[in-house]
C-alpha positions in Angstrom: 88.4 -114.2 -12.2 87.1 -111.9 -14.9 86.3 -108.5 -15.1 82.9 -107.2 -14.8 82.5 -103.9 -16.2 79.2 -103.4 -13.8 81.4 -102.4 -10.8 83.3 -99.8 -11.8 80.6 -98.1 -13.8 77.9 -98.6 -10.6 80.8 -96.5 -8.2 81.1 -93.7 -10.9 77.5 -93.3 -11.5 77.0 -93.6 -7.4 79.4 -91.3 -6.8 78.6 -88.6 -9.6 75.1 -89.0 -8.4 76.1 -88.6 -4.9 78.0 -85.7 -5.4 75.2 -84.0 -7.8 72.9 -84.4 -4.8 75.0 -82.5 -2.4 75.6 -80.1 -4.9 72.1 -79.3 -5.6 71.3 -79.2 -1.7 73.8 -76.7 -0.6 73.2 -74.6 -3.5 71.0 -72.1 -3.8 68.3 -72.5 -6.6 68.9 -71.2 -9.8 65.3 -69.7 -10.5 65.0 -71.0 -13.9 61.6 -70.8 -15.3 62.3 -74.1 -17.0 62.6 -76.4 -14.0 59.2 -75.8 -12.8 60.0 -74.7 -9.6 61.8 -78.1 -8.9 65.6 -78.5 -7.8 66.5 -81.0 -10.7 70.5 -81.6 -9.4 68.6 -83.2 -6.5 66.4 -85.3 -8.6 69.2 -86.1 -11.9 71.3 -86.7 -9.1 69.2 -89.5 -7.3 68.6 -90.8 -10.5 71.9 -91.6 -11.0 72.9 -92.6 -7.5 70.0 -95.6 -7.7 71.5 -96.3 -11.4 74.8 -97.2 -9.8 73.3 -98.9 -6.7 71.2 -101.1 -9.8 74.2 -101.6 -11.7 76.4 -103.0 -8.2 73.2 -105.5 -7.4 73.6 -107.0 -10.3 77.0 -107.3 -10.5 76.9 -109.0 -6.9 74.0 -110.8 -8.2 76.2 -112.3 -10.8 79.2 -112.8 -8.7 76.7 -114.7 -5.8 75.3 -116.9 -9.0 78.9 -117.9 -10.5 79.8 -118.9 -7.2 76.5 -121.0 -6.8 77.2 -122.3 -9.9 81.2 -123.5 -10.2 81.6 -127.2 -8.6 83.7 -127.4 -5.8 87.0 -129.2 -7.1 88.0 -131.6 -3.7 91.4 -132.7 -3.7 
């Protein structure tokens, strides 16, 4: 079985974004005149949660296709 570098990269990014979400939530808002008036840990963090849940599809979307793919060896 090899490595797929998609996995661990989707569960840092998930759980970065995740935790930038609930950060920007609880927090209060900074007031910045540069934001627009928007919360953007909310939004830079959803960004990133829906990166990693993009970058585990395709990784089970690889795994489901080499499995599809390998011949079954009968004994």
């Amino acid at each position: 079985m090899q490595f797929d570098i998609r996995i661990p990269i989707g569960i840092m990014f998930l759980l970065i974004g995740g935790v930038l979400s609930a950060y920007g939530w609880v927090a209060a808002p900074s007031g910045a005149s540069g934001s627009l008036a928007l919360n953007v840990d909310v939004w830079w963090g959803g960004a990133m949660a829906l990166f990693g849940i993009g970058m585990l599809a395709l990784a089970r979307r690889a795994m489901v296709r080499k499995a599809l793919c390998t011949p079954e060896v009968q004994g």
